[in-house]
N, C-alpha and C positions, 0 to 999 in steps of 0.2 A: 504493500500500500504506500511506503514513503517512499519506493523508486520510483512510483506512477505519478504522486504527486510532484514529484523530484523534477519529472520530466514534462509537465504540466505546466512546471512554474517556467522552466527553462522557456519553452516553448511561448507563454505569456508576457515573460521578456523580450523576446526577442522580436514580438510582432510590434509591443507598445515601440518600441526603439527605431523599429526602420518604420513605421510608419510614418513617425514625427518628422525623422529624414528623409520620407518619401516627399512630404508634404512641401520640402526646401526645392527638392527634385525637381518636382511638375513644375514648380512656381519660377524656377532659373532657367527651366527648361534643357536641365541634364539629361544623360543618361541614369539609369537606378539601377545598376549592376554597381558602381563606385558608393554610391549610397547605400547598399545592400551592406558591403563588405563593412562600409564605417562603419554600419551599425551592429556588425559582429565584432568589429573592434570596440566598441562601448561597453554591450552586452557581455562579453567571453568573460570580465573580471568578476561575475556574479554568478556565474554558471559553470559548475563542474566539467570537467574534461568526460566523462565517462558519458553524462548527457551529453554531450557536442556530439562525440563519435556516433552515437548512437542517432542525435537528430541525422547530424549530415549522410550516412549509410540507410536513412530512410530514403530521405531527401533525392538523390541520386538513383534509388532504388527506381524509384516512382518515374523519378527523369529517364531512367533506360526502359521503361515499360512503356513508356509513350513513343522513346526512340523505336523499339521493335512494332508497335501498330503501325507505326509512318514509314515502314520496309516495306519498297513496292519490289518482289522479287526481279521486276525488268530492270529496277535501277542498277543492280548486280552488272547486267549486261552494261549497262553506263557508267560504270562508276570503271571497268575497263577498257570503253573506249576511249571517255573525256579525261582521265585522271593516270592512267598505268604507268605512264614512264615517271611522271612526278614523283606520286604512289610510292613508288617499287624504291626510286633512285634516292629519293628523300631518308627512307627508312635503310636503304644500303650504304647509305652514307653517317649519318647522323648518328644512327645507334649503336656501330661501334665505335664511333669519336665516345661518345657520352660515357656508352661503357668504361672504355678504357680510362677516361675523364677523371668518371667516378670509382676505377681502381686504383686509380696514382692516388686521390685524395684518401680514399679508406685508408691504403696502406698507409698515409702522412700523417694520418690523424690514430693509425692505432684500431682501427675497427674490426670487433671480433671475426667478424665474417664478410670479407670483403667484399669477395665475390658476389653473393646474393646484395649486400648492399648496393653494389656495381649498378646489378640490374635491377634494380628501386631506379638510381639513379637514370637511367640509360632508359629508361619507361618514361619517367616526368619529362623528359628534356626531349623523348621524338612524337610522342602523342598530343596531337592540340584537339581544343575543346569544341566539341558541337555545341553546349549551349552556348555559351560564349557567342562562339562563330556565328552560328544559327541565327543568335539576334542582332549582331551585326549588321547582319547580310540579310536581312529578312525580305525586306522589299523586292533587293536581285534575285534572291532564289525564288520569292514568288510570280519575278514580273519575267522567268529563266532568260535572267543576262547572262552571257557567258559566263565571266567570274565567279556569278554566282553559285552555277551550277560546277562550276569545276571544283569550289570550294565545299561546295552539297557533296560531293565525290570522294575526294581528300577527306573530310571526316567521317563520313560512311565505312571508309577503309581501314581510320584509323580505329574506330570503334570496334570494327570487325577483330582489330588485331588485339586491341586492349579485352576484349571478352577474354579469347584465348591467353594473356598475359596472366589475368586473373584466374584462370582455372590451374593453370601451372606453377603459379606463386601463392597459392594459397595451401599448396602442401607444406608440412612445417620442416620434412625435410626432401632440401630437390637430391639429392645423391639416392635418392631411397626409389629407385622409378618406377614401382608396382603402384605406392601409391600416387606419385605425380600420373601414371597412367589410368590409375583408378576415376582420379579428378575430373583429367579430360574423358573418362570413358562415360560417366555422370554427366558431366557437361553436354557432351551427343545425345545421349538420352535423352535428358531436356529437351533440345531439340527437334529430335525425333517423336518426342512426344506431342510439343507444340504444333507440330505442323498434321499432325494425324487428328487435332481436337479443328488445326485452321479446317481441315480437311473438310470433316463429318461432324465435329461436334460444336461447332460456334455455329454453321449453320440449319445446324438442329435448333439450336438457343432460339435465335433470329424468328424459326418459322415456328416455337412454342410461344415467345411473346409476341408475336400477331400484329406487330407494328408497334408494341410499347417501348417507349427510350429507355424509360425507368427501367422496365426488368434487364433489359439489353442490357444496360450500363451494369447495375448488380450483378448480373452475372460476370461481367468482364472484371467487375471488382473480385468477385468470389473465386473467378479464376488465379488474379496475379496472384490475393491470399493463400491459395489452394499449394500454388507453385512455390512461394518463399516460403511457406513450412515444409515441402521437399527439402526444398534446399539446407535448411536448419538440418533437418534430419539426417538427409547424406552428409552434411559438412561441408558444402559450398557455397561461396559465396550467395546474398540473398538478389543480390545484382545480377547474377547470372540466369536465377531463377525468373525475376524479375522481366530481363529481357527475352527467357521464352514464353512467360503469360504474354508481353507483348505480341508476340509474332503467331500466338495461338488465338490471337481476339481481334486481328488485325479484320477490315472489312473493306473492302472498295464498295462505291456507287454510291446515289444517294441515300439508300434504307439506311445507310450507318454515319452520314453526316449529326445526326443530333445526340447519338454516340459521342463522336469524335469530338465534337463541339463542347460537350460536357467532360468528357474527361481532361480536353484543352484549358478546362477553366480550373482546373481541380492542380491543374499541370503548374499553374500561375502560385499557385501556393506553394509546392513544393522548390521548386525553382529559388524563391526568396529564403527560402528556410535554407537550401544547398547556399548559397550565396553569403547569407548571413553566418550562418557555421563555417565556411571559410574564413573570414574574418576572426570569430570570435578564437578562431585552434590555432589562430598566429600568437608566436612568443615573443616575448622581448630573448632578440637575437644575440647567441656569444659570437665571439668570432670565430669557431668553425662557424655555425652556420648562417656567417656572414660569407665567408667563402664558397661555399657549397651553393647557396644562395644565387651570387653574382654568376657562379660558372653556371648555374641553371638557368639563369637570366640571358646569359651572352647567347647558348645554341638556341634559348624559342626564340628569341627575340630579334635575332641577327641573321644566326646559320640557317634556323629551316626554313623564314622567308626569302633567305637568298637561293637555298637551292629551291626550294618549289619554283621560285622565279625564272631560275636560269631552265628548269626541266621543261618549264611550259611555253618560253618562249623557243627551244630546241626542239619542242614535238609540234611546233607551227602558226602558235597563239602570239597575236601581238605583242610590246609589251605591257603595257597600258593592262592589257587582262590580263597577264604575268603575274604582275606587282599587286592590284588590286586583288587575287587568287589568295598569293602565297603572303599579302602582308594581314588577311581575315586569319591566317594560321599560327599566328603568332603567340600561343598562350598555353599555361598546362593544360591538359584534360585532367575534365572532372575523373574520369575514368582511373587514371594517375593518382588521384589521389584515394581513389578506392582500394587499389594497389598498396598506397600506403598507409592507408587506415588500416586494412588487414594484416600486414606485418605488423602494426605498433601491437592487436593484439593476440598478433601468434611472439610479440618479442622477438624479432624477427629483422627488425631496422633499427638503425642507429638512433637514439634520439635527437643529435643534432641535426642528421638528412633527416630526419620526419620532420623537422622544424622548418628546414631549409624548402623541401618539398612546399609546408603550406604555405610559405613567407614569398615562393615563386609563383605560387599561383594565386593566391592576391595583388601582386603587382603586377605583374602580366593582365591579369582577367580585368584590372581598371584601368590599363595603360591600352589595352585593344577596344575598350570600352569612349574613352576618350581620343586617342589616336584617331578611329575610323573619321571625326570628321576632318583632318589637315594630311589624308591621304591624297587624293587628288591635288592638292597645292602641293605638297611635298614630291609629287611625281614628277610633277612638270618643272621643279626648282634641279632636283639633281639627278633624276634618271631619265627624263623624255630626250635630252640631247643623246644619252648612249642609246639609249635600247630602240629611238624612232629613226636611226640610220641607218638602217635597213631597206634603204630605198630599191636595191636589186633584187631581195626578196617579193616586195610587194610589186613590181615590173613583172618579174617569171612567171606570178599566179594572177594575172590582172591579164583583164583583154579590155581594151578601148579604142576605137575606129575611128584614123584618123580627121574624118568627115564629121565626127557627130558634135552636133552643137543643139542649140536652143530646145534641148534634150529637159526628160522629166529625169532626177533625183529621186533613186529611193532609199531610204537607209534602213536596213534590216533586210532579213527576206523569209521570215517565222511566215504565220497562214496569212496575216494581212499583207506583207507586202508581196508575197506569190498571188494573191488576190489584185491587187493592186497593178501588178506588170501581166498579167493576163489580159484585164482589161486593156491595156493603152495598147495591148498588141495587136485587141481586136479593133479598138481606133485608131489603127496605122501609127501610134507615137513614138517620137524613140526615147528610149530612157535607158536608165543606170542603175545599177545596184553597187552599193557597199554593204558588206559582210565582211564579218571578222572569226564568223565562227567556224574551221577546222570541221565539222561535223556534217555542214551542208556546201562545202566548197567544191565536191563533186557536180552536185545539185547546179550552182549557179554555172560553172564552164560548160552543162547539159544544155539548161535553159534558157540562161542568159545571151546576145549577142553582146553586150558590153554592161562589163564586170571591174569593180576593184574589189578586192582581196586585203584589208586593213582595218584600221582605228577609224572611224568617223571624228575623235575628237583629236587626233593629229593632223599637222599638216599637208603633208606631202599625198596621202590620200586622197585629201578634198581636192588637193591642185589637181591631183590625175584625175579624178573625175569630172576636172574640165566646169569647177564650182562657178568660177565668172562668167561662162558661156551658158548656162542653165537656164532654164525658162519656170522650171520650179523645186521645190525640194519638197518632197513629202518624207516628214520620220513614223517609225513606226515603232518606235523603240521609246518604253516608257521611263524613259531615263532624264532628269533635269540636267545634269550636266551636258548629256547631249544634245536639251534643245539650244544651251545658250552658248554651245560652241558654233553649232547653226545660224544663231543669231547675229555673232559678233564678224561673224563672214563677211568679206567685200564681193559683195552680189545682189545684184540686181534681182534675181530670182522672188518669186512669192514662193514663202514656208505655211506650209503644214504641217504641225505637229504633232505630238501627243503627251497626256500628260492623265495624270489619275484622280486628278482633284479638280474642283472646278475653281478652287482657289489659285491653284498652281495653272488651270489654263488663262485667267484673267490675268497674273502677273506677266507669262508669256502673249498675251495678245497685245498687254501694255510695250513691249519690249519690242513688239514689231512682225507678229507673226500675224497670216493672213485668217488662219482659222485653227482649232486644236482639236482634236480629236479626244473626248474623254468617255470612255467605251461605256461606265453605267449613265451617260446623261444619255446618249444616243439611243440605248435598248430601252430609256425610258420615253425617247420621243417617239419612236418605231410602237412602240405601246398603245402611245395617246393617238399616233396617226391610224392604227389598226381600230382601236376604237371609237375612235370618230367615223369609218367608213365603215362600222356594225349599224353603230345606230346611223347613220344619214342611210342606209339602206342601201348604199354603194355595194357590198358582197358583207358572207355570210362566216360565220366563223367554221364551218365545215371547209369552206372556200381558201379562210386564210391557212388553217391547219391542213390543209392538203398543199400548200403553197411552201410551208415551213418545213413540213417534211421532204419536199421534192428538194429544198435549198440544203436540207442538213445531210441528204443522201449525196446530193452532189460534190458537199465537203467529203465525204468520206471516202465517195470513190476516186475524189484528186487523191488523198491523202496515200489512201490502198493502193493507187496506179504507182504514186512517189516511192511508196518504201520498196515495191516489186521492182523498181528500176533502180533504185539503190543496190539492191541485192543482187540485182543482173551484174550489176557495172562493178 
């Protein structure tokens, strides 16, 4: 009864605290990931250590059970087309620097067990965080800009790896392999369990609740509960457990959006609590783990965005999407420190790298929190002159005829702007595309007769696409720094935008553009014109609904015709 209230109280702390500092947040208009942490730094001198552990391995718990529902098994196939040499080259690199990193220091410092300390060590400093990242990047992975999605990839992977980290460090001894094999044999289980309930027994669930959210979501609670007292019982991690309830509750289509919707809000709570427990498990630092500390600050903070940078612009990515990629990776994973909360209680890690571990991913986790907005000015202050002179590259993969002028601009070429050069093709226009995405650049030398292959927000691209001779630019890409590098253009051209707010297309209309495209005002006019032509008695809604499906078949069969000639080619 007094460790339940123990942990009651902790918990009661820790929300009055970041609230209060929530409230500074919204009102400065910060981020509240740096706010989170402060207020674990507040909180921690009032709250036991043995509650911390215990929030934050809830905390995380909860955070990888929502990561395993959001596994779309295709993204497997993407996460090794858009991210593998990064991926691969990042982690063949980094982790044995670290390793070794972190065996020169154990030995310096005397630690019982270097070795296994080593890889504590060598875990924190190659693994960066999805939540973190995730919020970062929220916008680009939802509005899939490139970077975004290559960074959705790169943590996919690295997650994938830190599961397995965890099921093999969490034996208390690695020389011992029946049981490190036991762990990972437990681990597959899980697995193979969860995808036999994804199989036949979630959609059992689905068709006994009849459409109810409530039961749905209870059940998907009953499940992760089901799977983390597995996990207790075999002696595995509740994290691992955790992430197969995830992947066994997971559901696509609309019947499980109010599902997802609800567990996303549930997701906001823990999230803060993971957040705040970081903070509050930082120590006042000796000087080992002021050393251990900075050396785990230098590889996230330096090495793995450099090499993600250098792997992504070598496998054919700008670098503009390079740098924005690998500088979203920049910070420990939550994961990491799962790793290391589980050694503190097998006794297992040093306690100054346990200090060091949480002391890096606090500063990390609020310096990528703050950073993400002076990336784009910091790009273009001391990396756009190296990485945009590349002009031979973007020539090799670039077709433009020497003839064409007073040409339509398109930038992107996702379904609208393949919509969009369809059209003017059946209007005799000529036009242009820039793309920068490696994934459809087959696609554009197929379809396109004039193509560049680059950055829209460098220069040399916009020059080849022959920007001053333009008669229009349409973007299709919901990106603000891309309308207002369009804007500052010397051209004559009328811009068409796009933007995702109607606040954000008014600032841009103020700025000079001719019209903006904001996709929920339009499907609301398309609405009001549909229903104005029910009641004037112009057609029938059978009429329109047979209209809507001819228009949604026809996207599908472009789309179906596209990916088959992908695959031909």
């Amino acid at each position: 009864m007094v460790v339940v209230t123990d942990f009651i109280v902790a918990l009661s702390v820790v929300f009055i605290v970041a609230g209060a500092l929530l409230v500074v947040a919204n009102h400065l208009g910060f981020p509240p990931v740096p706010f989170y942490i402060l207020a674990g730094l507040l909180s921690g001198t009032v709250i036991a250590d043995e509650n911390l552990l215990e929030l934050a391995l809830w905390g995380i718990a909860f955070l990888v059970f929502v990561f395993g529902i959001r596994v779309d098994f295709e993204q497997i196939r993407s996460v090794l087309r858009d991210g593998e040499v990064a991926a691969f080259t990042q982690l063949a690199i980094v982790a044995p620097i670290a390793f070794i990193v972190g065996f020169l220091l154990g030995e310096f410092f005397g630690f019982e067990n270097t070795f296994r300390n080593a890889l504590y060590f060598s875990a924190a400093a190659t693994l960066s965080s999805t939540l973190v990242g995730g919020r970062i990047l929220r916008e680009e992975i939802r509005n899939n800009l490139v970077h975004g999605r290559l960074a959705a990839s790169i943590h996919f992977f690295d997650d994938m790896v830190a599961i397995g980290a965890i099921l093999v460090l969490s034996a208390d001894v690695l020389t011992d392999h029946q049981l490190v094999t036991s762990k990972i044999g437990y681990g597959v289980l899980f697995i193979i369990l969860a995808l036999i309930i994804y199989r036949h027994g979630y959609p059992l669930l689905t068709r006994v609740a009849d459409g109810s959210n409530e039961l749905i979501l209870m059940g998907s609670v009953s499940i992760l509960i089901g799977f983390i007292a597995l996990a207790e019982i075999v002696e595995i991690s509740i994290v691992v457990g955790a992430f197969a309830a995830g992947l066994a509750v997971r559901g696509d289509g609309a019947a499980h959006l109010g599902v997802r919707n609800g567990i996303e809000s549930i997701k906001d709570f823990f999230a803060a609590i993971f957040f705040v427990t970081v903070g509050a498990l930082v120590a006042i630092p000796t000087m080992q783990t002021l050393v251990l500390a900075l050396s785990l600050f230098g590889l996230v903070v330096f090495v793995n965005p450099l090499i993600h940078t250098i792997a992504f612009v070598l496998e054919g990515y700008d670098g503009r999407t390079g740098f924005l990629a690998g500088s979203s990776l920049n910070q420990v994973s939550e994961l990491a420190l799962v790793v290391a909360i589980q050694a503190w209680l097998l006794e297992s890690i040093a306690p100054a790298l346990f200090d060091a571990i949480i002391l890096a991913a606090a500063v990390t986790m609020i310096l990528s929190a703050v950073a993400g907005r002076f990336e784009q000015r910091g790009y273009e202050m001391f990396l756009a002159p190296i990485l945009e002179g590349r002009t031979g590259y973007i020539d090799e993969n670039s077709a433009v005829t020497e003839t064409l002028q007073d040409h339509v601009i398109i930038v992107g070429y996702g379904r609208q702007g393949r919509r969009i050069a369809r059209t003017l093709e059946t209007l005799e226009r000529p036009y242009l595309v820039i793309e920068n995405d490696p994934a459809i650049q087959s696609d554009l030398s197929r379809e396109c007769e004039n193509f560049v292959f680059g950055d829209a927000m460098a220069a040399y691209p916009l020059e080849k696409a022959r920007v001053a001779d333009a008669r229009l630019i349409i973007s299709t890409v919901d990106h603000e720094p891309v309308s207002r590098v369009l804007l500052n253009e010397a051209t004559d051209a009328d811009l068409i935008l796009r933007a995702d707010s109607s606040q954000e297309a008014e600032a841009l209309l103020d700025a000079g553009a001719r019209f903006v495209i904001v996709p929920s005002v339009l499907a609301s006019d398309q609405l009001i014109e549909n229903l104005e032509r029910v009641l004037g008695d112009e057609t029938t809604l059978g009429e329109i609904e047979s209209n809507h499906r001819s228009f949604l078949f026809n996207i599908e069969e472009f789309e179906r015709e596209r990916r088959a000639t992908r695959r031909h080619y």
